[in-house]
C-alpha beads as a LAMMPS data file, in Angstrom:
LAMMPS data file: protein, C-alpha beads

74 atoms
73 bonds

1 atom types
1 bond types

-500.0 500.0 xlo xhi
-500.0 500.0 ylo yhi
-500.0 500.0 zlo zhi

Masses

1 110.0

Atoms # bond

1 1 1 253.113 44.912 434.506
2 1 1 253.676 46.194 430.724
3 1 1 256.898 45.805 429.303
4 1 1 258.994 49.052 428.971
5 1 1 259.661 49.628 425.037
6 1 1 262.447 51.337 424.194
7 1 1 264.859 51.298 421.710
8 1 1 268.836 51.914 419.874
9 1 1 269.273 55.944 419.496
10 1 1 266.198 56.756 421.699
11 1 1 266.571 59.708 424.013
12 1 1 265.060 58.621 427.308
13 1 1 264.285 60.636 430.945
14 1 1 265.846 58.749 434.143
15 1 1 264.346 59.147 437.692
16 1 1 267.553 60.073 438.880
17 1 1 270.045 62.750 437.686
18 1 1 273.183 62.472 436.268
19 1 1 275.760 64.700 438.557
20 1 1 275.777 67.605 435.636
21 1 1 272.140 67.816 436.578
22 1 1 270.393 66.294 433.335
23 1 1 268.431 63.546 433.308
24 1 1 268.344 62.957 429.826
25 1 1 270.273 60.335 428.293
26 1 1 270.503 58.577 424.543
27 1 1 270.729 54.734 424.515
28 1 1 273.931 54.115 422.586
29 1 1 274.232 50.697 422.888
30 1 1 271.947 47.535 423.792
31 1 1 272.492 43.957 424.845
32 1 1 272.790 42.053 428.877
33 1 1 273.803 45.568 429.487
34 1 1 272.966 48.892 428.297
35 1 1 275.080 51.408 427.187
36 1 1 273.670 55.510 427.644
37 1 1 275.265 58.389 427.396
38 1 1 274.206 61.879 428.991
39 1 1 273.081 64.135 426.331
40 1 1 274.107 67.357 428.393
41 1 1 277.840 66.320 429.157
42 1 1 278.456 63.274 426.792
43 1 1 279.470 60.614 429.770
44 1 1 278.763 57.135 428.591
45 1 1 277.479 54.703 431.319
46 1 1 277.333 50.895 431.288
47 1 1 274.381 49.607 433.007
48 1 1 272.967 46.189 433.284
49 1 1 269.715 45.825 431.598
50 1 1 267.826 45.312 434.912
51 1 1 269.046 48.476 436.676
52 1 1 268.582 50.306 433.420
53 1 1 264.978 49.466 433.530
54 1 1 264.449 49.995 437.156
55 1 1 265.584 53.775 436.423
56 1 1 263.939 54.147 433.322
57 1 1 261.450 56.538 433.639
58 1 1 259.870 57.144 429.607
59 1 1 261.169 57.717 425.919
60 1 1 261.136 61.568 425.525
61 1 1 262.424 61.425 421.548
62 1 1 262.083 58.095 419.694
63 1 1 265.046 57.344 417.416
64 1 1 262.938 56.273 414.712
65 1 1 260.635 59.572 414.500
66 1 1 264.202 61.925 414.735
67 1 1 265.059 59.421 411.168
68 1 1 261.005 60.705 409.493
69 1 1 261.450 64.041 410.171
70 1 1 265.103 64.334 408.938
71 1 1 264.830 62.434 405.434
72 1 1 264.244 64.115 401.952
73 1 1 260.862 64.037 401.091
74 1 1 260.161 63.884 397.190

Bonds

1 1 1 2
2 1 2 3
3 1 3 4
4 1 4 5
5 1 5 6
6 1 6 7
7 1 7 8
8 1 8 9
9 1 9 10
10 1 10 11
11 1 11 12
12 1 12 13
13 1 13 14
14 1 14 15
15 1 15 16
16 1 16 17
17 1 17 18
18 1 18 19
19 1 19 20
20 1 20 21
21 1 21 22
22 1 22 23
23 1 23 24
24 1 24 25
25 1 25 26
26 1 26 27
27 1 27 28
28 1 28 29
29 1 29 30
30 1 30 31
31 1 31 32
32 1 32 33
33 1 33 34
34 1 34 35
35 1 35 36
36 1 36 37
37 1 37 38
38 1 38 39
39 1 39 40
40 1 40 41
41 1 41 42
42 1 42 43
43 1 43 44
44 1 44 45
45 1 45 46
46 1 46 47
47 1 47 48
48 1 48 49
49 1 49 50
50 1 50 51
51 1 51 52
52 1 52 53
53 1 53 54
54 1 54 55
55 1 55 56
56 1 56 57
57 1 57 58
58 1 58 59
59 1 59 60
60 1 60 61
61 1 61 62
62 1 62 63
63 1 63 64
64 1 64 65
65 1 65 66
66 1 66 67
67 1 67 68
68 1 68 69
69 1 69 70
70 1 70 71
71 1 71 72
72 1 72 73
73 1 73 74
């Protein structure tokens, strides 16, 4: 099985919901555990990595393409 890539400041989709109904979420923080935080409502979770990639579903908005589209370009 291929390795999920994903990485700090990505916004990824879950296969479940968060109770305010989105299932979009922004990896805040990354370790043992990982640390997302609904980007409808703002609530952080803790998860451990191996429950965070059991739910992970794909990256909808990589961090580093939101950092190329929003630099100065000379």
């Amino acid at each position: 099985m291929e390795r999920k890539v994903f990485e700090l400041g990505d916004i990824v989709q879950m296969k479940k919901q968060h109770p305010c109904g989105s299932n979009e979420m922004e990896i805040i923080r990354m370790g043992m555990d990982i640390r997302i935080k609904c980007v409808k409502c703002k609530h952080s979770i803790l998860l451990p990595r191996a429950k965070f990639e059991k739910g992970f579903k794909k990256v909808l908005r990589s961090a580093e393409a939101g950092a190329s589209e929003g630099g100065l370009e000379e």
